[in-house]
C-alpha positions as CSV (number, residue, x, y, z in Angstrom):
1,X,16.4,-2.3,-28.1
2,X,15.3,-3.6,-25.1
3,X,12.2,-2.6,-23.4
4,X,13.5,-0.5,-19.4
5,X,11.6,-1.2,-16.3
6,X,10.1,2.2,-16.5
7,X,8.6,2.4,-19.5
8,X,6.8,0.6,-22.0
9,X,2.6,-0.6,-22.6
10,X,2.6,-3.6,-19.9
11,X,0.0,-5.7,-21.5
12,X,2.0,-6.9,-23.9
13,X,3.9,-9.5,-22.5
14,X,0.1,-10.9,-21.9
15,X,0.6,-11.1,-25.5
16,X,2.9,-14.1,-25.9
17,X,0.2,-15.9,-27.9
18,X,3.2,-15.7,-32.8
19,X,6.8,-17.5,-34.9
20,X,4.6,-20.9,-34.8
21,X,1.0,-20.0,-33.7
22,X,1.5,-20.7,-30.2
23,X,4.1,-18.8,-29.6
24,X,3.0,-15.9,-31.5
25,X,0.2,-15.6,-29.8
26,X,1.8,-16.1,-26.1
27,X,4.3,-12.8,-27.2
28,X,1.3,-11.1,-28.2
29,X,-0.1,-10.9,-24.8
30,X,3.1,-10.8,-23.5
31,X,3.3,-7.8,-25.3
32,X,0.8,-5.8,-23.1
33,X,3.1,-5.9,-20.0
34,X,4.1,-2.2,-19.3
35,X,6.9,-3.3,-17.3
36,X,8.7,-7.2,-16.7
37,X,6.4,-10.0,-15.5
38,X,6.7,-12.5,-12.9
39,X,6.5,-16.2,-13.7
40,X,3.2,-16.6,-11.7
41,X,1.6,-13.6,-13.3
42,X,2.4,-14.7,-17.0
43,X,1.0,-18.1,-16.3
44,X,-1.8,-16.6,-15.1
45,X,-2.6,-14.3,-17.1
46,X,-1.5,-15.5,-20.9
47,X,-3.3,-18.8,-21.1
48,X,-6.3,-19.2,-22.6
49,X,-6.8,-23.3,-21.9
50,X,-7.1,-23.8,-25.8
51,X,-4.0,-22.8,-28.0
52,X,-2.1,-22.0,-24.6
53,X,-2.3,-24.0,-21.5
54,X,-0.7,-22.8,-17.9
55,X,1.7,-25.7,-18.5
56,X,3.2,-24.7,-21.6
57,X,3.7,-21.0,-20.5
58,X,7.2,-21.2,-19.0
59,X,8.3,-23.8,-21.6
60,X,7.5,-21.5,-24.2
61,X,9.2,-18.6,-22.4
62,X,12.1,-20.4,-22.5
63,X,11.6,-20.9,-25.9
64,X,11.7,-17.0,-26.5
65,X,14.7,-16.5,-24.4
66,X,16.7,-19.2,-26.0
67,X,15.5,-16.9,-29.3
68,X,16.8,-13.7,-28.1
69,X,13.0,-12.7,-28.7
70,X,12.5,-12.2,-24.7
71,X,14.7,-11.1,-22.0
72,X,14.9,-13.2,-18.4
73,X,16.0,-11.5,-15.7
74,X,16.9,-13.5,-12.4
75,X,15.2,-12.1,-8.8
76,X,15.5,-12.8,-5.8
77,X,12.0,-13.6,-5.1
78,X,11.0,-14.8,-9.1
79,X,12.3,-14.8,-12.7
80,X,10.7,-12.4,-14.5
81,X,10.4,-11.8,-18.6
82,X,10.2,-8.5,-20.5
83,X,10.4,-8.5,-24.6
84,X,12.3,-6.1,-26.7
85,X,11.2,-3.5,-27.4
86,X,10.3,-3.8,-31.1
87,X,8.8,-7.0,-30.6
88,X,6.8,-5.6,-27.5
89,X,5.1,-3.1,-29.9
90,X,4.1,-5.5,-32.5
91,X,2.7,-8.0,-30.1
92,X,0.8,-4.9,-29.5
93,X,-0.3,-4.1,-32.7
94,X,-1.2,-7.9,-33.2
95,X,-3.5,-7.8,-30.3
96,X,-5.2,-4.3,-31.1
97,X,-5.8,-6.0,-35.3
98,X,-7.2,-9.2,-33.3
99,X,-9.9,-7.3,-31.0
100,X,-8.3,-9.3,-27.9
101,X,-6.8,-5.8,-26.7
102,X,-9.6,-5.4,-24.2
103,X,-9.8,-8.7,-23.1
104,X,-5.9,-8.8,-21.9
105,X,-6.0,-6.0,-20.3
106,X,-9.1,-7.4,-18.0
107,X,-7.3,-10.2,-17.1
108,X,-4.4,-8.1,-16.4
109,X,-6.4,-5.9,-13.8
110,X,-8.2,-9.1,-12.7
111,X,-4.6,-10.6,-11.6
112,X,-2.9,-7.3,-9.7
113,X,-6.3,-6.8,-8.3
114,X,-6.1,-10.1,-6.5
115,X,-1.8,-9.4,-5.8
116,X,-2.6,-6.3,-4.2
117,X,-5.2,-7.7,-1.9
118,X,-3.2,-10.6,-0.9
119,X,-0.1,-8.2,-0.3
120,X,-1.9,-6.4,1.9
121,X,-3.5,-8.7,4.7
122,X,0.2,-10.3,4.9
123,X,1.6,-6.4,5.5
124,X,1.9,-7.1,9.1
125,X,2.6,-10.6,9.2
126,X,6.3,-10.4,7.4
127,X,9.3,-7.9,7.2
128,X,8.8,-4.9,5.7
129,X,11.6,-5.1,3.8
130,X,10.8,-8.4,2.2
131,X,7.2,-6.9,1.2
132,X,9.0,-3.8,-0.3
133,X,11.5,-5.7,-2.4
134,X,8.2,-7.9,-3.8
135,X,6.2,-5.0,-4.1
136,X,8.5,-2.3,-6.0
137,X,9.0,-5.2,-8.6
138,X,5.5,-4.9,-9.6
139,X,4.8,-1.2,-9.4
140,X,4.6,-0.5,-12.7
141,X,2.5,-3.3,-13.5
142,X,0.0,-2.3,-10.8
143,X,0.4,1.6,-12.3
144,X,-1.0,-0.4,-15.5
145,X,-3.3,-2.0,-14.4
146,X,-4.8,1.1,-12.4
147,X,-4.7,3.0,-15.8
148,X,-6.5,0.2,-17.2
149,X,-9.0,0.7,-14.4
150,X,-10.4,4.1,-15.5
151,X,-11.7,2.8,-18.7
152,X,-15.2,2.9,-19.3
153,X,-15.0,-0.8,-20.4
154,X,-13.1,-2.1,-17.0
155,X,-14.4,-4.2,-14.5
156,X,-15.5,-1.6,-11.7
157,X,-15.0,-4.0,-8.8
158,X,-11.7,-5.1,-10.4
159,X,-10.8,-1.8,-10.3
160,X,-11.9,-0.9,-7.1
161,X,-10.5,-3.8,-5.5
162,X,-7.4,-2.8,-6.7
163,X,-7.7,1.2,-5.6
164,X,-8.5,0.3,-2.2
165,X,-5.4,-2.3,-2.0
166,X,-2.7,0.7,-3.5
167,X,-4.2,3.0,-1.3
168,X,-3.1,1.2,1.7
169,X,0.4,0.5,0.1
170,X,0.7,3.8,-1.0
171,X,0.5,5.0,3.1
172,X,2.9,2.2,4.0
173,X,6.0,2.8,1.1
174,X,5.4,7.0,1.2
175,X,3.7,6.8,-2.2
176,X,1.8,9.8,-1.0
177,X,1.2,11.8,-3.4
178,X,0.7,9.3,-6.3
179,X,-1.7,7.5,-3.7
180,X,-3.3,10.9,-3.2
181,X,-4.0,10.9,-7.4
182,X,-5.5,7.6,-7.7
183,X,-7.8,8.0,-5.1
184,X,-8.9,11.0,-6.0
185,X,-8.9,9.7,-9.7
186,X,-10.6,6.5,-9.0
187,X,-13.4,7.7,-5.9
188,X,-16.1,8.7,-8.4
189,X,-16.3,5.0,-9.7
190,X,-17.5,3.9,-6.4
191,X,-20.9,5.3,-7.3
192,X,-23.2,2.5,-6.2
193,X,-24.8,1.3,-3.1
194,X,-22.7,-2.2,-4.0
195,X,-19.5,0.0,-3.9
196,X,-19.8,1.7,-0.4
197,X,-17.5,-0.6,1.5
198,X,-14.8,0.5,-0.9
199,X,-15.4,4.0,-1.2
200,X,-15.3,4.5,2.7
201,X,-12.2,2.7,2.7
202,X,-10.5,5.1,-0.3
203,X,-11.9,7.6,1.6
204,X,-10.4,7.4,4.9
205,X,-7.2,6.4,3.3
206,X,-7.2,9.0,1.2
207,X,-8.0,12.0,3.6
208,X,-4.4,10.6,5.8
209,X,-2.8,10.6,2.0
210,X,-4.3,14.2,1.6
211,X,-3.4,15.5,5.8
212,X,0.5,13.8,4.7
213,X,0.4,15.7,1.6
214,X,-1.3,18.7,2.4
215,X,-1.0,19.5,6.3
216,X,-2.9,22.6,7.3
217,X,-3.8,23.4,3.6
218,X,-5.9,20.0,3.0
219,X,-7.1,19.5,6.7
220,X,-10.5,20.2,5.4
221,X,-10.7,18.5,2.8
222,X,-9.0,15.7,4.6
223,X,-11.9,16.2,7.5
224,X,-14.9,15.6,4.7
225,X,-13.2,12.3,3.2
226,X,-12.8,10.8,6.9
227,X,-16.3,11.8,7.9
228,X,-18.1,10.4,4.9
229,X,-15.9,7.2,5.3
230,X,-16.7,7.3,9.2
231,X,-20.6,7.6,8.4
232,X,-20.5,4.8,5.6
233,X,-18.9,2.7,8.3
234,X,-21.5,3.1,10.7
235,X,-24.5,2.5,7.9
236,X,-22.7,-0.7,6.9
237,X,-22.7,-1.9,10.4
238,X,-18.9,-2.8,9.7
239,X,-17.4,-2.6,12.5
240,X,-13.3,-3.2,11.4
241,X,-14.0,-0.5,9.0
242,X,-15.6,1.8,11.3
243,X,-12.1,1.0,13.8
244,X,-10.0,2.3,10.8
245,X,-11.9,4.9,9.5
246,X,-11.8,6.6,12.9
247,X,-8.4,5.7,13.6
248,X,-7.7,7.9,10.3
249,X,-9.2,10.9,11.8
250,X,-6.5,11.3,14.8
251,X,-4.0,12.9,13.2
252,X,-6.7,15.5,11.9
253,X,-8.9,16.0,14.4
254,X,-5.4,17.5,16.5
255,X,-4.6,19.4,13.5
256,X,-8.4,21.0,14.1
257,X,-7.4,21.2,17.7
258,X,-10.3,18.9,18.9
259,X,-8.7,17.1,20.9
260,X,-12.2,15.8,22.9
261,X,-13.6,14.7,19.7
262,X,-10.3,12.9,18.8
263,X,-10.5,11.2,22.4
264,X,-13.7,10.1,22.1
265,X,-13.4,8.5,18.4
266,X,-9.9,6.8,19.3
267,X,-11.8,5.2,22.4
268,X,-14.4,3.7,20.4
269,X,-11.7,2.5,18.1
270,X,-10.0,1.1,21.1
271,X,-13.2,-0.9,22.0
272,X,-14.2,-2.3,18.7
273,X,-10.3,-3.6,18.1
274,X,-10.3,-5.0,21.2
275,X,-14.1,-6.8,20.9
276,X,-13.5,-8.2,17.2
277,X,-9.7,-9.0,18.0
278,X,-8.5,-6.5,15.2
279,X,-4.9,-6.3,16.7
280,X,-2.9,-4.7,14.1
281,X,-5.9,-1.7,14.2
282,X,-6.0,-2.0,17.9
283,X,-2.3,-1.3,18.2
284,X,-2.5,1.7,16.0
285,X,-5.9,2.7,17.7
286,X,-3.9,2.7,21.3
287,X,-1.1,4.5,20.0
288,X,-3.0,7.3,18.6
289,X,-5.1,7.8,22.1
290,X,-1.7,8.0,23.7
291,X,-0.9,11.0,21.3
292,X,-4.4,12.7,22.0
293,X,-3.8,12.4,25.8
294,X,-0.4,13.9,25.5
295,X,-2.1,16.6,23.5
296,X,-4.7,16.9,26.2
297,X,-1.8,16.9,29.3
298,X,-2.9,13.6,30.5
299,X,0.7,12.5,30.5
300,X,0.0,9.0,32.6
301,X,-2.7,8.0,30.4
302,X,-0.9,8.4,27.2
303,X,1.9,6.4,28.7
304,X,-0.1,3.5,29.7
305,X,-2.0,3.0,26.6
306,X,1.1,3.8,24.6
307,X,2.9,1.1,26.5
308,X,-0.4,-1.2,26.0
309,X,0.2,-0.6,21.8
310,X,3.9,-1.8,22.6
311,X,2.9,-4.8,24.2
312,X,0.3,-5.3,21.0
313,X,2.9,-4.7,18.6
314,X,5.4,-7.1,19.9
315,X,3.1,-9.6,20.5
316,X,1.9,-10.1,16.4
317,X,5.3,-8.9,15.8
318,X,4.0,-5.9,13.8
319,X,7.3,-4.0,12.9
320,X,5.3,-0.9,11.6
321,X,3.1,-0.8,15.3
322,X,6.6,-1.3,17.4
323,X,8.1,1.6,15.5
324,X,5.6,3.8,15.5
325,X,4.5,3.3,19.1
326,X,7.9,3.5,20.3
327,X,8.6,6.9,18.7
328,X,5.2,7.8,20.4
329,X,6.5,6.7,23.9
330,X,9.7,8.5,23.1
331,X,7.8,12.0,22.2
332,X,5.8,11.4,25.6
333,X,9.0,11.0,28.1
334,X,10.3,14.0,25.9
335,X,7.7,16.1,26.5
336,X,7.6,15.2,30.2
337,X,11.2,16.2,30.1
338,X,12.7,12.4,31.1
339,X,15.1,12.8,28.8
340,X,17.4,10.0,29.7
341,X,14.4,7.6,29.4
342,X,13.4,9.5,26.0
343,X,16.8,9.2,24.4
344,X,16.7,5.0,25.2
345,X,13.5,5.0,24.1
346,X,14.1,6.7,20.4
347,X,16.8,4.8,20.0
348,X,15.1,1.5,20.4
349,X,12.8,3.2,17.6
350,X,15.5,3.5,15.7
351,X,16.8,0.1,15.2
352,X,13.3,-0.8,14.3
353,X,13.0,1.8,11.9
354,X,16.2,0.8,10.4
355,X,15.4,-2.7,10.5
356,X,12.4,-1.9,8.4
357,X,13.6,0.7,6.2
358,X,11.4,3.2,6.5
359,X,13.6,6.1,6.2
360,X,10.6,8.9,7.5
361,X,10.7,7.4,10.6
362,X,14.4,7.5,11.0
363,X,14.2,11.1,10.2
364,X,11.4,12.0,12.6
365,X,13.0,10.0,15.3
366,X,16.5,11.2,14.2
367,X,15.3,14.8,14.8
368,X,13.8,13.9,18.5
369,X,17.0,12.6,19.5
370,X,19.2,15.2,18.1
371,X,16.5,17.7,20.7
372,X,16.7,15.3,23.4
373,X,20.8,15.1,23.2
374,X,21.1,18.7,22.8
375,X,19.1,19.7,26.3
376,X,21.5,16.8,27.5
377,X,24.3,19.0,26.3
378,X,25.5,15.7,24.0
379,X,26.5,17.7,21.3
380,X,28.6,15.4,19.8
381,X,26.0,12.7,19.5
C-alpha cells in the first residue's frame, strides 16, 4: 500500500539507512518523511558521512525504486521519493529500536527550517505562482517538522526559525487559520531574551492572522500581539522590524477607529522603509497610509501615496504590492465616485490577481467592480 501525500510519519524517508546495511539504513530515515521528499532534502538530510555519503544518496534511491521498495514521482520543479507504506512503518520502527529517532527528526527541522527561510526572502523576487507550486509540495513536510518543534527535546531556535518563516507563508497562501494555531502554539517557546527578535515577529504576524480570522471578535487580542511586537521592535533598535510590526497594525487600528494613531504609525513606517531601502515594506507601508487617509477623507493624499506604492511595486516587480495597491487605488476613485476611472483601475487589479492566483483578491476586487458597474447601470458586466 502505498504511503498518500496526506498522511503518513515524515521522518521516515530520513530513514533510508536496511536489505544490505547501507540501504537499510538510508530507508530507515527515509522512513520518517510524513509526506514525499525532494531530492535535495533527502541528500541532505539522510547522510551521515560514514555508512552514507551525500553522493550515494540518489544512487541508492534508485536502487529502491528499481526494487519496488520506493515510489518516484516526477515534478515539475524535483523528483521526489515516498516508501510504501509498510516499509515506511518499519523503517520507523528500526529507527525508534536504534535510538536515532530523535536525532532524524533534528535534522529534519534543521533542513525546513533553513527551506522556509530561504522561501521567504525570495517571496517578492519570483511569481507567485511558481513559489506556491514549490511550496504546497512541501507542506506537509514543514507541518512535520513544526510538530517536531514542540518537543521538549527540539532545537528552540530551529524551531523558531521555522515558526516565524510559516507565519509569513501562512499570510501569503491564506493558511490563516492553521497560521493562527502555530503561532499561538509555538509563542510561548520564545521565552528568552535571545528569542525576542522572533517572538515580535510571530507576534505581529500573528495578530493580522488573528484580525483575518477573527475581525471584530479578535481585534483585541489582535491589538496586544501587535503592540508587544511594536514595543520589542523599538527595544531591539531594529528598525525593519519595527517597519513591519507597525505596518501590521493598520488594518486594526481602523478596525478600533483610530485612524490618527494608524496615521501616525504608517508615517513612521513610511520613513524607516524609505531610510533603510526596505522596498517591498515600503510599498505595503504606502499603501496602507493611502487606506488610513481615505478613512480620514483626505482623498488627494491617499491617492498620491497610493500611486507612490504603485510606482514601488512595479519597480521590484512585486506582484503581491501591484495587486494590492491597485485594488487600494481602485476603492479610492470608488469612493470618490470616479467610477469610470475605478472600474479601469480594478480591472488592471484583476489581471494581476489572476496572474498570481490569489483567488481572495479576485473576489474582493470582483465584488468592487460588480458595485462600480452596477451605479454604471452595466448590468450585464
Amino acid at each position: 500500500r502505498e504511503n498518500d501525500f496526506q498522511v503518513g510519519d515524515p521522518h521516515a524517508l530520513y530513514c533510508l539507512p536496511w536489505a544490505d546495511s547501507t540501504s537499510r539504513r538510508l530507508r530507515a530515515r527515509a522512513a520518517e518523511a510524513r509526506a514525499d521528499v525532494p531530492l535535495p532534502a533527502a541528500e541532505a538530510i539522510c547522510p551521515d558521512e560514514t555508512e552514507l555519503t551525500r553522493g550515494d544518496t540518489f544512487q541508492l534511491l534508485l536502487q529502491l525504486t528499481e526494487k519496488s521498495l520506493a515510489v518516484a514521482d516526477e515534478s515539475e520543479l524535483s523528483p521526489r521519493w515516498r516508501l510504501l507504506e509498510t516499509l515506511r512503518q518499519f523503517g520507523h520502527e528500526r529507527l525508534v529500536e536504534s535510538g536515532e529517532l530523535d536525532a532524524w527528526r533534528a535534522r529534519h527541522l534543521a533542513y525546513f527550517a533553513d527551506w522556509a527561510e530561504n522561501i521567504t526572502t525570495q517571496l517578492d523576487r519570483g511569481h507567485p505562482l511558481d513559489f506556491r507550486l514549490y511550496m504546497e509540495g512541501e507542506l506537509n513536510n514543514l507541518r512535520a517538522a513544526l510538530a517536531w518543534a514542540l518537543d521538549p527535546k527540539a532545537n528552540r531556535t530551529d524551531a523558531l526559525r521555522l515558526i516565524s518563516a510559516f507565519s509569513l507563508i501562512s499570510l501569503e497562501y491564506s493558511l490563516l487559520k492553521e497560521g493562527e494555531e502555530w503561532v499561538r502554539k509555538m509563542l510561548p517557546l520564545a521565552d528568552q531574551p535571545e528569542h525576542r527578535k522572533w517572538r515580535a515577529v510571530m507576534l505581529h504576524r500573528g495578530a493580522y492572522l488573528i484580525y483575518l480570522n477573527h475581525w471584530r471578535a479578535g481585534i483585541q487580542s489582535a491589538y496586544d500581539f501587535v503592540k508587544e511586537s511594536e514595543r520589542i521592535a523599538r527595544e531591539l533598535g531594529d528598525r525593519d522590524l519595527l517597519a513591519s510590526a507597525i505596518y501590521h497594525q493598520y488594518e486594526i487600528l481602523v478596525g478600533l477607529e483610530k485612524y490618527e494613531e494608524a496615521r501616525l504609525l504608517m508615517e513612521e513606517s513610511v520613513e524607516i522603509c524609505r531610510a533603510t531601502g526596505y522596498q517591498s515594506q515600503l510599498n505595503c507601508s504606502l499603501t496602507a497610509l493611502g487606506i488610513v487617509l481615505t478613512k480620514q477623507g483626505k482623498m488627494d493624499q491617499a491617492m498620491e501615496h497610493i500611486e507612490k506604492a504603485i510606482q514601488v511595486a512595479t519597480q521590484i516587480h512585486d506582484l503581491w504590492g501591484q495587486e494590492f495597491s491597485l485594488r487600494t487605488l481602485g476603492t479610492n476613485l470608488r469612493l470618490q465616485k470616479k467610477y469610470p476611472e475605478a472600474l479601469k483601475t480594478f480591472t488592471c487589479s484583476l489581471e494581476v490577481a489572476n496572474q498570481m492566483g490569489d483567488r481572495i483578491g479576485v473576489g474582493m476586487i470582483l465584488a468592487n467592480m460588480s458595485i462600480v458597474t452596477n451605479v454604471l447601470e452595466d448590468y450585464h458586466a
